[in-house]
C-alpha positions as CSV (number, residue, x, y, z in Angstrom):
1,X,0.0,0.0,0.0
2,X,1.1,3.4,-0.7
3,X,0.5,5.9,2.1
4,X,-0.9,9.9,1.6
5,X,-0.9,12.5,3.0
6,X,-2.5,15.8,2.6
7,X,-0.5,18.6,2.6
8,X,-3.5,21.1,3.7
9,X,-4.9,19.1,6.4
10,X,-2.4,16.4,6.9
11,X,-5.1,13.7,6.8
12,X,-3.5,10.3,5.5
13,X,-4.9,8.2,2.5
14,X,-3.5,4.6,1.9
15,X,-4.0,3.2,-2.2
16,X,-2.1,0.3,-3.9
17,X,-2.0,2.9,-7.0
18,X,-1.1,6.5,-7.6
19,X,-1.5,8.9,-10.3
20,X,-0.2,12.5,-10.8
21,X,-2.1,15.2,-9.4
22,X,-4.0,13.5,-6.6
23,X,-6.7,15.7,-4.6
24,X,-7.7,15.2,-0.9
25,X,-11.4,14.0,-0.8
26,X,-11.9,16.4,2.5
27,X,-10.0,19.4,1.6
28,X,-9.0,19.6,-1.9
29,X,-5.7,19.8,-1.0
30,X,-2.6,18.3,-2.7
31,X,-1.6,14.4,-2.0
32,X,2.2,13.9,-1.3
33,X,3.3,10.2,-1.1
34,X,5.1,9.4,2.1
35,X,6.6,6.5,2.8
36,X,4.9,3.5,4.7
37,X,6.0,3.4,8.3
38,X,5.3,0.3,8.5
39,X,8.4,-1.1,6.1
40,X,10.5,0.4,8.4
41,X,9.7,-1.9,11.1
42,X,12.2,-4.6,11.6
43,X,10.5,-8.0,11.0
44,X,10.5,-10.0,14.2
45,X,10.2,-13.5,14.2
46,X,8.1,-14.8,17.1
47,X,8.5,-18.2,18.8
48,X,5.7,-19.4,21.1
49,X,7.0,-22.6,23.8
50,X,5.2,-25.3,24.0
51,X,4.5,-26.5,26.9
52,X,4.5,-30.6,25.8
C-alpha cells in the first residue's frame, strides 16, 4: 500500500495505485506520497513454547 498525506490538512490516505495530481477527498488539497511506516519496522520473528 502506498501511504498519503495531505499537505492542507495532513489527513492520511493509503491506495495500492497513484497517479499525478492526486486531490484530498476532504480538503481539496494536494496528495504527497510518504513512505509507509510500516516497512521500516524490523521483521521480528516470534516463537511461542510449547508446553508438551
Amino acid at each position: 500500500m502506498i501511504r498519503l498525506v495531505c499537505l492542507s490538512c495532513g489527513k492520511e490516505w493509503y491506495t495500492a495505485n497513484t497517479s499525478k495530481d492526486q486531490r484530498c477527498d476532504d480538503c481539496g488539497g494536494e496528495l504527497l506520497e510518504k513512505e509507509n511506516e510500516a516497512k521500516k519496522r524490523p521483521l521480528v520473528n516470534v516463537v511461542k513454547d510449547s508446553d508438551s
